[in-house]
N, C-alpha and C positions, 0 to 999 in steps of 0.2 A: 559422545558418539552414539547414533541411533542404527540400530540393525532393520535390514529390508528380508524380512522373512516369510512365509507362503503359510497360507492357512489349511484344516482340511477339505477348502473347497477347490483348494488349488488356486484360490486369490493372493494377490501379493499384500504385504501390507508391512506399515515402520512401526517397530518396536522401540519405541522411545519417541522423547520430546525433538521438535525443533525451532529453534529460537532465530527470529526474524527482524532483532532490534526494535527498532518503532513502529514496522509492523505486527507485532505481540507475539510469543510462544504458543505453538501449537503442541495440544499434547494427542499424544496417538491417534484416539477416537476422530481428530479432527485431521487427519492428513490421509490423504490419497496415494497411494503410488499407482501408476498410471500409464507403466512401461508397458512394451508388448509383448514383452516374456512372457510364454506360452509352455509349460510344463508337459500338456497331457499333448499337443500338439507333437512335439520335438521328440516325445520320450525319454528324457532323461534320467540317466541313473540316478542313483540318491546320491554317488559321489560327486556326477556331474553337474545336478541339481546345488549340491553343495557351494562350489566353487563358483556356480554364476549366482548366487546369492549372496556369496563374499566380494563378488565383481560389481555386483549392482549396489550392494552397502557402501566399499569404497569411491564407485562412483557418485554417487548421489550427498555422501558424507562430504565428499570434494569440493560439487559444487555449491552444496551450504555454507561451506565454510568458505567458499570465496565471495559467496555474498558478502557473508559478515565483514570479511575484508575490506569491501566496496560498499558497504552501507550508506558513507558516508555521500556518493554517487547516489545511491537508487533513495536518501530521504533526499537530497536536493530535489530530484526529478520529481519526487513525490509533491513536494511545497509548491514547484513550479504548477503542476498538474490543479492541486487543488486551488490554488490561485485564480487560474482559467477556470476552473468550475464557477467559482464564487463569483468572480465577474462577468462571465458568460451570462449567467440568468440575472445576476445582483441578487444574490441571494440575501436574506434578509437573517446574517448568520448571528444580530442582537439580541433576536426574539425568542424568549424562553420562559415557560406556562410557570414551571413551578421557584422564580428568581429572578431578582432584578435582570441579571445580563447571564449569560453562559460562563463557566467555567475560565474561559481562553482569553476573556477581552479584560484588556487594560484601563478601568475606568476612566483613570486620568486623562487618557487618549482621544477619547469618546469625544464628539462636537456636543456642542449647546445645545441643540437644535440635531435628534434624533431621527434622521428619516433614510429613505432611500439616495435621496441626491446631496445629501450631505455626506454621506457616509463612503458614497463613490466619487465624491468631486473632484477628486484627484485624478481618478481614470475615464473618468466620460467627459460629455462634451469637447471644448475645441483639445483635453489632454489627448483626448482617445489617439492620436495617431501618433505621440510620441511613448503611447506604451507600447504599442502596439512593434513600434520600432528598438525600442527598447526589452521587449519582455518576449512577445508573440512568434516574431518577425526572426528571432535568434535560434540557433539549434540550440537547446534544453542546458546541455551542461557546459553552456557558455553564460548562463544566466543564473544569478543569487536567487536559491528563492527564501532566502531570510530579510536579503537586501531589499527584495521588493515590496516583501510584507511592510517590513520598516518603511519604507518610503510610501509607500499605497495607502496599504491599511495598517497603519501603526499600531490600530486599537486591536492587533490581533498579538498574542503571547503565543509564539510558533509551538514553546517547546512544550506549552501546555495543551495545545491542540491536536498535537501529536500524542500526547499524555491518554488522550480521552477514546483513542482506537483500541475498539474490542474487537477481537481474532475471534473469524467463523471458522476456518476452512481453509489447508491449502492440497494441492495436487502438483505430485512430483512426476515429469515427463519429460524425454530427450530431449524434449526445447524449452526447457527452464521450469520456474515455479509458478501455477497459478494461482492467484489469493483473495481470499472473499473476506470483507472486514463492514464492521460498524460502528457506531457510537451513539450515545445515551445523549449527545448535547446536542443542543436545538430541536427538540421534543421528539429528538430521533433520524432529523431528515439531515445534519448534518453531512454524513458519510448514512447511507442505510444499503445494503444489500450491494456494497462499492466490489467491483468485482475487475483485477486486472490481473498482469503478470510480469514474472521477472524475467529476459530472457539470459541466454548463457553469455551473454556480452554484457550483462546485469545494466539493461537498457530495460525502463520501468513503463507502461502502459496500462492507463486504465482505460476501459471500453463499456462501464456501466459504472452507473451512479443514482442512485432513485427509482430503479426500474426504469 
């Protein structure tokens, strides 16, 4: 359990870690609270002060812990998400400066013949409109995003790609978590300065990816 406690600037802030499953553990330094509790506004006593910082600890304690619960919802949505990234631009997620391949890919998997349209052949050309119907076309958690991996792009090892997310940052506020994450694979552009949020229906949005 982390505490939401006020500093002497009258800023709020979490005392203690929070842990985000495969989005990674943030610790202190790295979280926001971001409510609009206003101390010097309101006046509050030190007792009354007290009690709404006991109310905003168990609130906010609440709704962490009902992520964790639904995790298994907001990394689906996650897999789905980054999927569409990958195949939106075709990202070229083999190529890696300092190793044969990245971390995540399944050699075995890998075609003959390394390129961009090998690697997508599955989802472009005449595929493209049965993903599209199949993946795109569906609301999010009516769709596998293991199964897709698997069926798409096989050469990808989900659980290891999920493995390779480093925690920036997150900010806690009445409408859920927001979270800033990166990773080291694919000379950095994999996920870089990936920036979404969770909301209280622990319905998952990312709206930045690469700058």
């Amino acid at each position: 359990m982390f505490l939401i406690k006020i500093n002497e600037d009258d800023e709020l802030y979490c005392d203690g870690s929070i842990d985000l499953g495969f989005l990674g553990v943030y610790q202190p330094d790295m979280i926001r609270v971001e409510d609009d509790y206003d101390p010097i506004e309101l006046k509050r006593t030190a007792k009354q002060q007290k009690e709404d910082l006991e109310n905003l600890t168990k609130k906010y304690n609440l709704f962490i812990s009902n992520i964790q619960k639904n995790i298994c919802k907001v990394r689906n949505q996650f897999l789905v998400w980054i999927f569409e990234d990958l195949t939106n631009c075709y990202f070229e997620f083999w190529k890696c400066d300092d190793a044969e391949f990245p971390s995540f890919i399944i050699k075995e998997k890998m075609p003959s013949i390394i390129n961009e349209d090998s690697i997508y052949s599955k989802i472009s050309g005449e595929n493209y409109d049965a993903v599209c119907n199949e993946v795109f076309s569906k609301p999010v958690d009516s769709v596998s995003g293991v199964d897709i991996f698997n069926k798409y792009l096989p050469m990808i090892n989900v659980e290891k790609l999920l493995s390779t997310i480093i925690p920036s940052s997150i900010g806690l506020n009445e409408y859920g978590v927001e979270f800033e994450i990166n990773s080291n694979e694919c000379n950095g552009f994999l996920l870089l300065a990936t920036v979404g949020n969770i909301n209280t229906e622990f319905n998952l949005e990312v709206w930045d990816n690469r700058g």
